[in-house]
C-alpha positions as CSV (number, residue, x, y, z in Angstrom):
1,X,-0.3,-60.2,101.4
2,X,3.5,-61.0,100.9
3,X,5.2,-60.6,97.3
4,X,5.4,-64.0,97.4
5,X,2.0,-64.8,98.0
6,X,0.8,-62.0,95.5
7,X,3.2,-64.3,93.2
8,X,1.1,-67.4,93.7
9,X,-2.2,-65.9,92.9
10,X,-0.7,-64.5,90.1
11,X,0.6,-67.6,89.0
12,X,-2.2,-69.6,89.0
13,X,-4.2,-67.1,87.7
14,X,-2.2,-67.4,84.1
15,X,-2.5,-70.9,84.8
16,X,-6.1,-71.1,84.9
17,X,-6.4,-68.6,81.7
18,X,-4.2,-70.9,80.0
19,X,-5.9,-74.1,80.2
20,X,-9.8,-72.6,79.5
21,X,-10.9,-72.7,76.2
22,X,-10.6,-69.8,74.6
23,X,-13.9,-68.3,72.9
24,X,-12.5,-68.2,69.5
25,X,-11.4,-71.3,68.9
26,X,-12.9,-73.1,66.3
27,X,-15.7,-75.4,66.4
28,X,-14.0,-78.9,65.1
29,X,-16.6,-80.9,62.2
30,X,-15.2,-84.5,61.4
31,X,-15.7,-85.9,57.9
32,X,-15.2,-89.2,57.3
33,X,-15.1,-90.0,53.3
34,X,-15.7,-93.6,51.9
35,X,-16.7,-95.5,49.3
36,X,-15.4,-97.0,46.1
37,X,-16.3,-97.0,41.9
38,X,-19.3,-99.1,42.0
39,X,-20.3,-98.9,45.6
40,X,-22.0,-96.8,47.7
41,X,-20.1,-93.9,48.4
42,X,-20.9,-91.6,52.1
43,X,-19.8,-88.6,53.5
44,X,-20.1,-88.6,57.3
45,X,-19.9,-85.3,59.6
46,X,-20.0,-85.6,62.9
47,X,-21.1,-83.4,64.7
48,X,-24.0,-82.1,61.6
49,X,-24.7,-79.1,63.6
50,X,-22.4,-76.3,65.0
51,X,-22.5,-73.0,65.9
52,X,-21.7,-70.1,64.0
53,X,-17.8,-68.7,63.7
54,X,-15.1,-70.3,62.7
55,X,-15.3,-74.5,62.0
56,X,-12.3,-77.0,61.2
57,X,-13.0,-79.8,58.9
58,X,-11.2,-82.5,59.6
59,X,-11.5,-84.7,56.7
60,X,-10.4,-88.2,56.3
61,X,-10.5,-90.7,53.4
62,X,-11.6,-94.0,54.4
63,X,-11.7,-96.0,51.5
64,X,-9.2,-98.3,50.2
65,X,-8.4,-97.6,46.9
66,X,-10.7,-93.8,45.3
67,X,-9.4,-90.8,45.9
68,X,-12.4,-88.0,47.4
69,X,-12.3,-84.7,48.0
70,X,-14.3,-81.9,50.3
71,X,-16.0,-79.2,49.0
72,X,-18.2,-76.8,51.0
73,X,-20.4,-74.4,50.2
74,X,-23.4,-72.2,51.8
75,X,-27.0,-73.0,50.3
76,X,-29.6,-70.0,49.6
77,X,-31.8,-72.2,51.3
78,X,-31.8,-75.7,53.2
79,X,-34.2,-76.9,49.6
80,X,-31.9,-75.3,47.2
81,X,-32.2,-77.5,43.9
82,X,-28.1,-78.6,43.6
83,X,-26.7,-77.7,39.5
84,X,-25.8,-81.3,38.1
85,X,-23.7,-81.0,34.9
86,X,-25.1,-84.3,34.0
87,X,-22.9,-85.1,30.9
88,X,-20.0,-84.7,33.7
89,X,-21.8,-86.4,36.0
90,X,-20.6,-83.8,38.7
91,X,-21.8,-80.3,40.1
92,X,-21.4,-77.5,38.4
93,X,-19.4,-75.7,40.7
94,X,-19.8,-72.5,38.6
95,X,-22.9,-71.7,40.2
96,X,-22.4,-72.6,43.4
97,X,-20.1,-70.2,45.8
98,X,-17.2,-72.5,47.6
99,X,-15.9,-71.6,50.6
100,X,-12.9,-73.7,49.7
101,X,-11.6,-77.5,49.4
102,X,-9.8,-80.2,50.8
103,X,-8.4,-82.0,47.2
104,X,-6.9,-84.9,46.0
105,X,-7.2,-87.1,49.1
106,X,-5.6,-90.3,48.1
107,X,-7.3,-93.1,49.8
108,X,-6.5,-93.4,53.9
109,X,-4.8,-89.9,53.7
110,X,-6.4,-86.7,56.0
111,X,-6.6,-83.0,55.2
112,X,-8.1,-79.7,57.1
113,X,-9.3,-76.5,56.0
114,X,-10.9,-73.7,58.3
115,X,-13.3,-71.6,57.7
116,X,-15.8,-68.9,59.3
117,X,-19.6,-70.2,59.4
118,X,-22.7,-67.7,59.0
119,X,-26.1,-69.1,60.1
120,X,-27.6,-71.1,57.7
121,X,-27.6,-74.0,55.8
122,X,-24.2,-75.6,54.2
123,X,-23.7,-78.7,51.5
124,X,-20.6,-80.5,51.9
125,X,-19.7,-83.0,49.1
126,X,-17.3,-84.7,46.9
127,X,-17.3,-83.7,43.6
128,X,-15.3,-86.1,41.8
129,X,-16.4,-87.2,38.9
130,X,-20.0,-89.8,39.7
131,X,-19.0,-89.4,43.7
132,X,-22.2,-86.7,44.5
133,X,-24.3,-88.6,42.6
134,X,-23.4,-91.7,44.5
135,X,-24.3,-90.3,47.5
136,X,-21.1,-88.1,48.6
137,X,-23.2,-85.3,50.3
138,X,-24.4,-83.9,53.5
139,X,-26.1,-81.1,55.0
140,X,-24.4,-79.0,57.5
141,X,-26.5,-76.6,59.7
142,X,-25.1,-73.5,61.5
143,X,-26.6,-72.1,64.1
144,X,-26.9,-68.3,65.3
């Protein structure tokens, strides 16, 4: 085999290990956020099931003229009972453990966050103030 030749294989190679997807990259959820006061409000992920490791939300506010925001967190188990502060009309955060936030999402503006994913089962929300209890909510599963 020629230098030249060893060059080629070499070449494409790199080329080949460039363009393959490599195994940590990060498993890409889109949430689609909409909904104004007095309407129904929805939180859409797509897809609602991903494997474990590190996950992109890719968050988008659909509605016209509410702000949302994101909130995730991981559930004890897929029935946990969610703590309402009811007076608030929101959920009380205190007792829940975040794994972070994408805030103050002014309406047709986008936002990310990443994050690394255990098994199990996750609650992603808007916690503004009525926008849970609307319906802002869905159930994320991670699988081993």
């Amino acid at each position: 085999m020629t230098a030249f030749s060893r060059f080629g294989a070499a070449a494409s190679i790199l080329a080949l290990v460039a363009t393959a997807t490599p195994l940590w990259a990060a498993n890409i959820i889109t949430v689609t956020e909409a909904g104004e006061g007095g309407t129904a409000m929805t939180l859409k992920l797509e897809p609602a099931s991903v494997p474990a490791g590190p996950a992109t939300f890719k968050v988008t506010n659909d509605a016209v003229s509410e702000d949302h925001e994101m909130i995730v967190v991981r559930l004890k188990s897929a029935d946990q009972q969610i703590p309402l502060n009811a007076s608030k009309h929101r959920v009380d955060e205190a007792k829940l453990k975040s794994l972070g936030e994408v805030s103050d999402l002014k309406p047709g503006a986008s936002g990310e966050m990443t994050v690394k994913l255990k098994a199990g089962t996750y609650l992603v929300f808007c916690n503004l103030k009525g926008h849970y209890e609307a319906g802002m909510a869905a159930t994320l599963t991670v699988t081993p």
